[in-house]
C-alpha positions as CSV (number, residue, x, y, z in Angstrom):
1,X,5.3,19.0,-3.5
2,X,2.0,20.5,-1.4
3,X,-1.4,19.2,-1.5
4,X,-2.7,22.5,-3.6
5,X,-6.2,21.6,-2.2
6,X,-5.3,21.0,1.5
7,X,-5.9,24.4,3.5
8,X,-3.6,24.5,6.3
9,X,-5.7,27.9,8.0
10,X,-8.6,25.8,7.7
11,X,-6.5,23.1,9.6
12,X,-5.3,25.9,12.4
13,X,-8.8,27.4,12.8
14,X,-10.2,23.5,13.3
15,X,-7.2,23.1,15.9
16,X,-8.5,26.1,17.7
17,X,-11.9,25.5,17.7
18,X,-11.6,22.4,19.4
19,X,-9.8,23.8,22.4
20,X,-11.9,26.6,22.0
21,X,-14.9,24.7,23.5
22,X,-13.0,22.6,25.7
23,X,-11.8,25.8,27.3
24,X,-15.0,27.0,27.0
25,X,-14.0,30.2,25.7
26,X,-17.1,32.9,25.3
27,X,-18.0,33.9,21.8
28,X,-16.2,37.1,21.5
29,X,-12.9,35.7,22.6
30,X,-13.5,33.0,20.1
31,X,-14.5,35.2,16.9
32,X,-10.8,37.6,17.9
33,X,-8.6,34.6,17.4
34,X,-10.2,32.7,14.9
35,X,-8.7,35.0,12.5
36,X,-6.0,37.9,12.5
37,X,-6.0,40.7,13.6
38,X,-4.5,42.9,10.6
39,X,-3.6,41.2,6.7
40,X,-1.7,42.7,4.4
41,X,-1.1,41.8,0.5
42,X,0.9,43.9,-2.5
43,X,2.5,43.9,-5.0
44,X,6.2,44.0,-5.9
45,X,7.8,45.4,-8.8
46,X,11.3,44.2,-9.7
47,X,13.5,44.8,-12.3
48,X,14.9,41.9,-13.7
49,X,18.4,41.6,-14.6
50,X,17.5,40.7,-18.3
51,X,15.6,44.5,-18.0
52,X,12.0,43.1,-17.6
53,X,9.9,44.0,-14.7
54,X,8.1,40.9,-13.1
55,X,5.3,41.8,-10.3
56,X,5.6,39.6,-7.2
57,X,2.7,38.9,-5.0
58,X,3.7,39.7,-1.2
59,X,2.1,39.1,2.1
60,X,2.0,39.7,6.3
61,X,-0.2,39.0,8.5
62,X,-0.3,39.9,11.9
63,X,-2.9,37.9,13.8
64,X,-2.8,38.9,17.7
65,X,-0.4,41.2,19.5
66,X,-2.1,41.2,22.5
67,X,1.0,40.0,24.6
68,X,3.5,41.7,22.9
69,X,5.0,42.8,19.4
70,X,3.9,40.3,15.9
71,X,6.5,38.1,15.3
72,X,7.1,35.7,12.7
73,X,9.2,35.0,9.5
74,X,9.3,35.9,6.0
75,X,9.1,32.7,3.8
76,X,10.0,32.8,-0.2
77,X,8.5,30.1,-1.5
78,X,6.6,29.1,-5.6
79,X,3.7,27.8,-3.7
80,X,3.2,30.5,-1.2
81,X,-0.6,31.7,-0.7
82,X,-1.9,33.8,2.1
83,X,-3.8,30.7,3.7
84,X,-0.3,29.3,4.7
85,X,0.9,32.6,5.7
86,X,-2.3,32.8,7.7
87,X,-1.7,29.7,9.1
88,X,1.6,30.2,10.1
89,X,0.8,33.7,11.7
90,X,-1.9,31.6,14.0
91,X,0.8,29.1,15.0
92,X,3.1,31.5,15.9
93,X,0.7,33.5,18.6
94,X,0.4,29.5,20.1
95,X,4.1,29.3,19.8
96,X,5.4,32.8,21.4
97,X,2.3,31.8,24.1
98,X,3.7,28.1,25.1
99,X,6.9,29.2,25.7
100,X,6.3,32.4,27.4
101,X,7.7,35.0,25.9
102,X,6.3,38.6,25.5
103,X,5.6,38.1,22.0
104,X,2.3,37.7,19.6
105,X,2.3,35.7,16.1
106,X,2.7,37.0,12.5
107,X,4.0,35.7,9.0
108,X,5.1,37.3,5.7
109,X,5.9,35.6,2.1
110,X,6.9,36.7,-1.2
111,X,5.1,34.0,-4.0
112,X,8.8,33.1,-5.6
113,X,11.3,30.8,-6.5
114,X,15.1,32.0,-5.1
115,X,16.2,29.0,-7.1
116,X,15.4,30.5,-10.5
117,X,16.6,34.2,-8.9
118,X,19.8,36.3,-8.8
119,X,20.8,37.9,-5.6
120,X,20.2,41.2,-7.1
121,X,16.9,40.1,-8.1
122,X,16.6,38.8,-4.7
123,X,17.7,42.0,-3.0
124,X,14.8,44.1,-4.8
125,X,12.5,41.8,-3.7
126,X,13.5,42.0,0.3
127,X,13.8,46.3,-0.3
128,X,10.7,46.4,-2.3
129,X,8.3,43.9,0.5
130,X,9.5,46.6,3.5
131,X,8.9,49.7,1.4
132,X,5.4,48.1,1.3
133,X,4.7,47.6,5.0
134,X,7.1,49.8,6.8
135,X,4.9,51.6,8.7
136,X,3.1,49.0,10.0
137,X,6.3,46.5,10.8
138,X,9.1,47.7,13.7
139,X,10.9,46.9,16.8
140,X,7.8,47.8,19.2
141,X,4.7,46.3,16.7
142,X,6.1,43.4,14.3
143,X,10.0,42.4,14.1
144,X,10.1,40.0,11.0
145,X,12.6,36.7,10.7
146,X,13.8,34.2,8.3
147,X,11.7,31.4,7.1
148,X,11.7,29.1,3.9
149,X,14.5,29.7,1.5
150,X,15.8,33.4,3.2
151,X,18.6,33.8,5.1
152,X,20.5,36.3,7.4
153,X,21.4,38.1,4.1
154,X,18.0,38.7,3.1
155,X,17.1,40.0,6.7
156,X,19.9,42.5,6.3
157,X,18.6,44.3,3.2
158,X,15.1,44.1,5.0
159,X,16.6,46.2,8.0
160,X,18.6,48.2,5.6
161,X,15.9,49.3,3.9
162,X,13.8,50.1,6.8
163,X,16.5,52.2,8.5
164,X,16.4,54.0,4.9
165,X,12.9,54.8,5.4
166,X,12.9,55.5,8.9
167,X,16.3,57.4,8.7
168,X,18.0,55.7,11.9
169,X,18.9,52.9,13.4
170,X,16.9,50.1,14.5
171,X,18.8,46.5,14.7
172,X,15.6,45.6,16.7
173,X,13.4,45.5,13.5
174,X,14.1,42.3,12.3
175,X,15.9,39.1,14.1
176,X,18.0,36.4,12.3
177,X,20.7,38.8,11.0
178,X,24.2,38.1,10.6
179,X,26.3,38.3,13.9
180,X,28.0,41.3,14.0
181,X,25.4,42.9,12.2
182,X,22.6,42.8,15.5
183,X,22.3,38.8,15.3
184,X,22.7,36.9,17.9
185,X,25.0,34.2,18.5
186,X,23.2,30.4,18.2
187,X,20.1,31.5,16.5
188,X,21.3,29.0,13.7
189,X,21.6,26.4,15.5
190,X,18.4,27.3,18.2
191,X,15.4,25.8,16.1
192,X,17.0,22.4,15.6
193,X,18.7,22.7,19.0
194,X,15.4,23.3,20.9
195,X,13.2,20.2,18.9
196,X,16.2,18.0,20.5
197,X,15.5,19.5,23.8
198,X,12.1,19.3,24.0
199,X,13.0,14.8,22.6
200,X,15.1,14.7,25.3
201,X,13.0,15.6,28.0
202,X,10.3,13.2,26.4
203,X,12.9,10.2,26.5
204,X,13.6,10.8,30.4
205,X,10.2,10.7,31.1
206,X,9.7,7.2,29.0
207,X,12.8,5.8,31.2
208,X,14.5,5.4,27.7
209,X,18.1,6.4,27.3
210,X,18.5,8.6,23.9
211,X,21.7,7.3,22.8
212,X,19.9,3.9,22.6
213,X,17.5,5.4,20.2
214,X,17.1,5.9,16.3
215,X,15.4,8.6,14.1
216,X,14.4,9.8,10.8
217,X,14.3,13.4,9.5
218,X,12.4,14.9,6.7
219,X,14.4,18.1,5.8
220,X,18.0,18.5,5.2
221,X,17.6,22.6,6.0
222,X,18.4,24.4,8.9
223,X,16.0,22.7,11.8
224,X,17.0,19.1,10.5
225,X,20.7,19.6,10.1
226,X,21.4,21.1,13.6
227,X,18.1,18.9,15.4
228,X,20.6,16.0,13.7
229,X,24.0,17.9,15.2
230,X,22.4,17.8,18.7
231,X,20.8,14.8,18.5
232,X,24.1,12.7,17.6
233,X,25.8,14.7,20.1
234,X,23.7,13.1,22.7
235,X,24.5,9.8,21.1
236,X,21.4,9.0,19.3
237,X,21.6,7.2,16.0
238,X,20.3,9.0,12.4
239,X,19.2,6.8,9.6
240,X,17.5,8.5,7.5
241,X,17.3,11.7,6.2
242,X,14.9,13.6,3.1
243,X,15.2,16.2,0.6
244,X,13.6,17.9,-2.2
245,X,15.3,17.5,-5.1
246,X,15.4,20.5,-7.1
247,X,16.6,19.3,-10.6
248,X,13.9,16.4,-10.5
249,X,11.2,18.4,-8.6
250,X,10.7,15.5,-6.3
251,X,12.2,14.4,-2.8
252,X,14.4,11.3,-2.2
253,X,15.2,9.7,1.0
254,X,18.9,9.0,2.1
255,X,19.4,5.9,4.2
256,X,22.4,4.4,6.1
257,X,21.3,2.0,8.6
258,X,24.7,2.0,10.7
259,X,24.1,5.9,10.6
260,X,24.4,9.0,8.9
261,X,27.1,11.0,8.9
262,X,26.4,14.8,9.0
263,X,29.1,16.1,7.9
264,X,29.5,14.0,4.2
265,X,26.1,14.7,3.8
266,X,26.9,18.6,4.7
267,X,29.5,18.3,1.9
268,X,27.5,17.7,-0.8
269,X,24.6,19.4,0.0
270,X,23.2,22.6,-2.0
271,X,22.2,26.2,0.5
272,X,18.9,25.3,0.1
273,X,19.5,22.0,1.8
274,X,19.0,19.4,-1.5
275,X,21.6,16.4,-1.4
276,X,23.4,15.3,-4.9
277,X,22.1,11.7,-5.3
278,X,25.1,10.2,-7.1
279,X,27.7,11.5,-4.9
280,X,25.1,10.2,-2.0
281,X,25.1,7.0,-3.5
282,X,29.0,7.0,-4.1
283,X,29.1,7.4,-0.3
284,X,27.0,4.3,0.7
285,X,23.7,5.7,0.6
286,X,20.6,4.0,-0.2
287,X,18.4,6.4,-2.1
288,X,14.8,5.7,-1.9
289,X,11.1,7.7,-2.4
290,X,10.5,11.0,-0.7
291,X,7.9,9.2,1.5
292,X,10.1,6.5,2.8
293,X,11.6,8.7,5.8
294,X,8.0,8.2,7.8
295,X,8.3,4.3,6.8
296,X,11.7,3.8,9.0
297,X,11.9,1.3,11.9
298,X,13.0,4.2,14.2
299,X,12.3,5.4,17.5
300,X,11.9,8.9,16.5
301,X,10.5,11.0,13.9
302,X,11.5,14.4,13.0
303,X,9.1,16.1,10.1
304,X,11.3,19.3,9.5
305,X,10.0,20.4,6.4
306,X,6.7,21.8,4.9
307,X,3.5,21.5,6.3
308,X,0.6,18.2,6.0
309,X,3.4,15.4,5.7
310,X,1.9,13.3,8.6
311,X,-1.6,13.0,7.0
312,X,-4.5,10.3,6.6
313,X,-2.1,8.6,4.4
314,X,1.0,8.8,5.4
315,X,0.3,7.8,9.1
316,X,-0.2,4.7,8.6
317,X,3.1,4.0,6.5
318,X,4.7,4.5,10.6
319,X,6.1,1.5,11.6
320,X,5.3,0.2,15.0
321,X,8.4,0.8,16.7
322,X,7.9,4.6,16.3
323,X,7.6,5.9,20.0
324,X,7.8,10.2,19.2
325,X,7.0,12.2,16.5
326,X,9.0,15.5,17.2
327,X,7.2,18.3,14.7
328,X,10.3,20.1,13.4
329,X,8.1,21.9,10.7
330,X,5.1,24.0,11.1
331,X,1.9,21.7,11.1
332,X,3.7,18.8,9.3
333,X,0.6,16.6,11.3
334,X,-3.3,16.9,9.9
335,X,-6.0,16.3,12.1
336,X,-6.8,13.5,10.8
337,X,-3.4,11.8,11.3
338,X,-3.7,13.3,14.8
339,X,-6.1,10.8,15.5
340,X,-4.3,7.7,14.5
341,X,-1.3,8.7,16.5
342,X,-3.6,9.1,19.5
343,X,-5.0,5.5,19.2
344,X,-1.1,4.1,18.2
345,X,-0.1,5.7,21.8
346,X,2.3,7.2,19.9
347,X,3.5,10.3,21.9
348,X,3.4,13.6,19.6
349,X,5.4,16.8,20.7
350,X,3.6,19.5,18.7
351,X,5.3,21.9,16.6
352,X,4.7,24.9,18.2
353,X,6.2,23.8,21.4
354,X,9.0,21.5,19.6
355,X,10.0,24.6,17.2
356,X,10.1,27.1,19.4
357,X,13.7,27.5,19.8
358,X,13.7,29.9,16.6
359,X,11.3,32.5,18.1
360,X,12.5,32.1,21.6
361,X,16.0,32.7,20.2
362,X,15.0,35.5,17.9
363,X,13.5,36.9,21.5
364,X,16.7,37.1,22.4
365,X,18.2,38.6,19.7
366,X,15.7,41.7,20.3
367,X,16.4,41.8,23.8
368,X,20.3,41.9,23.0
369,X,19.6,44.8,20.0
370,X,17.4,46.5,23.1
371,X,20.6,46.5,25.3
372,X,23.1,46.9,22.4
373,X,25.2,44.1,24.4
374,X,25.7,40.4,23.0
375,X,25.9,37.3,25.1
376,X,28.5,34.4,24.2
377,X,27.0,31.6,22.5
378,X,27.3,29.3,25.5
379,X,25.3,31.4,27.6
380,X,22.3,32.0,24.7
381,X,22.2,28.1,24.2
382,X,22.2,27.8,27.9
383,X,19.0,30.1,28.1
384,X,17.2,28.4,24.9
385,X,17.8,25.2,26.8
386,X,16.2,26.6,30.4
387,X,13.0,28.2,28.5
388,X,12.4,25.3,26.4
389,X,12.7,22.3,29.2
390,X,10.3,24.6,31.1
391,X,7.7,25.2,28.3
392,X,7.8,20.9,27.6
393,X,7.2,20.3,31.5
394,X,4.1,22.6,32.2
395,X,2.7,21.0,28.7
396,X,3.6,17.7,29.4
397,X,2.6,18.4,33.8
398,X,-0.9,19.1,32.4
399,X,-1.2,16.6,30.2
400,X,-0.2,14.2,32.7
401,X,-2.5,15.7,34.8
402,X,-5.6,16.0,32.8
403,X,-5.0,13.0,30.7
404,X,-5.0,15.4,28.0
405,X,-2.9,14.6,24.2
406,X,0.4,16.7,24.2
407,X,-1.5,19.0,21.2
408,X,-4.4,19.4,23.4
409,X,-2.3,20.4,26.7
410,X,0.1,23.1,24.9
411,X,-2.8,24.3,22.9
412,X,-4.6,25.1,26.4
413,X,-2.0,26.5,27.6
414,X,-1.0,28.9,24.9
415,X,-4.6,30.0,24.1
416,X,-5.6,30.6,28.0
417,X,-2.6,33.1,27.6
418,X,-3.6,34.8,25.0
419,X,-7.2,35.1,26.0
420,X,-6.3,36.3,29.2
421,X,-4.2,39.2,27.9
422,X,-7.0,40.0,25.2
423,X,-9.4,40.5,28.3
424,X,-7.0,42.4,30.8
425,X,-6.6,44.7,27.6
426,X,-10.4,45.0,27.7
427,X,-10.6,43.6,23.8
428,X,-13.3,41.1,24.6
């Protein structure tokens, strides 16, 4: 469950600030991308299928577009507010700047529960959050995506709905659609794909050999069951994996010490990535708290789920023999916790260089709506690979360089580019 106190924009606008001075950005370039650029918030009437209306609260933010169009994905989530959303929208200009592509950052959420929804219910709520921002979401200003608990489905009635309104077609208004339908081949797999890529690259720069390595993932969704795929593909060992559990409102941690196997685990998993505990348990698994996935005696750590998991008190539950922690999720890491891993020398690949893949993949997607021609999957996998090794060598070149945390060396990278493009525009 989130910490309903802990502020994660706060968090993001603390991140920034301290690259801020270190970059010694002027005042005017600092006051633009402290906050967004353009927020939006409505309301959404649905119809309920027992004939009640219930009002949703919906959000998007679009905070800088100075390189490109807003980009970022739609979360439905019971705990949504706009802080995470603004948050997120932040993270996402760092992320589209680290890797390089033509891109700026936004967010959207609906405040909801899919769990507790029908997909009628569900559908209404997709149609009625683009009636409210259509003319200020498209292919050449802000191209939505899924996030937390939507899907390619959900993405569909979005771009449905906007080709309604607009009365054509666009397949470039929104990325993570169902193949055939304007998505792109490998987009499931790219997020999860490209945090393995980015651990990779990290390991051959240790001198360690990955398929002599262990990790631990928080998450059983998308990112962690494909960063998992990759990972054991490359030979590395899994031990542990977390989930929420949605019929105890609590998370559990599955453990199998001789190594997981994704595929059971797959089998008796729910769409929204919770495991069934007895048939877990049936299959060898040790169940144990949510929390014990950061406790492991692993080499790696994967936090692939919600934000402010690797906090003042959960970093030191990390057992000495940790070497990475790869940020599946968006700002999984406080500040605070940000420290201890510095003084633990424990080497940290931030998330908005390690979960990149999505975006960079969704770039594709556009690019391959643009052309209305589809690469094969190889060759999309091929490129994610390319853009991501490059983006974790000029972070990791600099930090090397300047003797500079990983956090701190993508962070100057991404917001020099964004600073730069707000000045050539002649915004500051």
């Amino acid at each position: 469950m989130a910490d309903k106190s802990f502020n994660p924009f706060k968090m993001a606008q603390q991140q920034f600030d301290e690259i801020a001075e270190k970059l010694n950005l002027d005042e005017g370039t600092r006051e633009l991308l402290r906050e967004p650029i353009r927020e939006y918030h409505f309301s959404i009437p649905v119809k309920m299928d027992d004939g009640s209306v219930k009002v949703f609260r919906g959000f998007r933010v679009q905070h800088n577009d100075s390189r490109g169009p807003s980009k970022g994905g739609i979360r439905f989530h019971p705990q949504e507010t706009i802080y995470t959303v603004k948050a997120l929208a932040t993270w996402m200009t760092w992320k589209c700047a680290v890797v390089d592509i033509p891109l700026g950052g936004g967010k959207g959420g609906v405040i909801c529960d899919p769990h507790n929804l029908s997909a009628s219910e569900q559908e209404q709520i997709c149609r009625g959050w683009v009636r409210q921002v259509a003319r200020n979401i498209g292919p050449l200003q802000d191209v939505p995506a899924p996030d937390v608990m939507t899907n390619a489905q959900h993405m569909l009635w979005m771009m449905d709905e906007y080709e309604k309104i607009m009365g054509g077609r666009f397949p470039g208004v929104i990325t993570g659609k169902p193949v055939g339908m304007g998505g792109s081949l490998g987009r499931t797999e790219a997020t999860g794909y490209g945090v393995i890529y980015t651990v990779r690259e990290a390991l051959k720069e240790m001198g360690i050999d990955i398929a002599e390595t262990t990790a631990s993932f928080q998450g059983f969704g998308n990112v962690s069951q494909y960063a998992i795929q990759l990972y054991q593909q490359y030979g590395g060992k899994a031990v542990c994996v977390s989930c929420w559990d949605q019929e105890d409102q609590k998370s559990y941690s599955f453990v199998k010490k001789d190594g997981i196997d994704l595929d059971e685990l797959m089998k008796i998993a729910d769409k929204f990535g919770g495991i069934n505990k007895d048939k877990a348990k049936e299959l060898g698994y040790e169940i144990l708290a949510g929390e014990d996935w950061i406790k492991q005696e692993v080499d790696i750590l994967v936090p692939s789920a919600i934000e402010n998991q690797v906090n003042a008190d959960t970093v030191k539950l990390i057992s000495n023999k940790v070497k990475i922690v790869a940020e599946g999720a968006n700002g999984p890491t406080t500040p605070e916790a940000d420290k201890v891993l510095k003084e633990r020398n424990i080497f940290n690949i931030p998330d908005f260089l390690a979960n990149a893949g999505g975006v960079t993949c969704s770039y594709f997607e556009q690019v391959q709506c643009n052309m209305n021609y589809f690469w094969p999957k190889e060759e999309v996998l091929d490129r994610l690979d390319a853009v991501m090794t490059k983006a974790f060598h000029a972070v990791y070149d600099l930090a090397n360089k300047k003797k500079l945390y990983m956090r701190d060396a993508a962070y100057m990278i991404a917001i020099s580019r964004v600073a730069e493009a707000c000045k050539l525009r002649g915004w500051v």
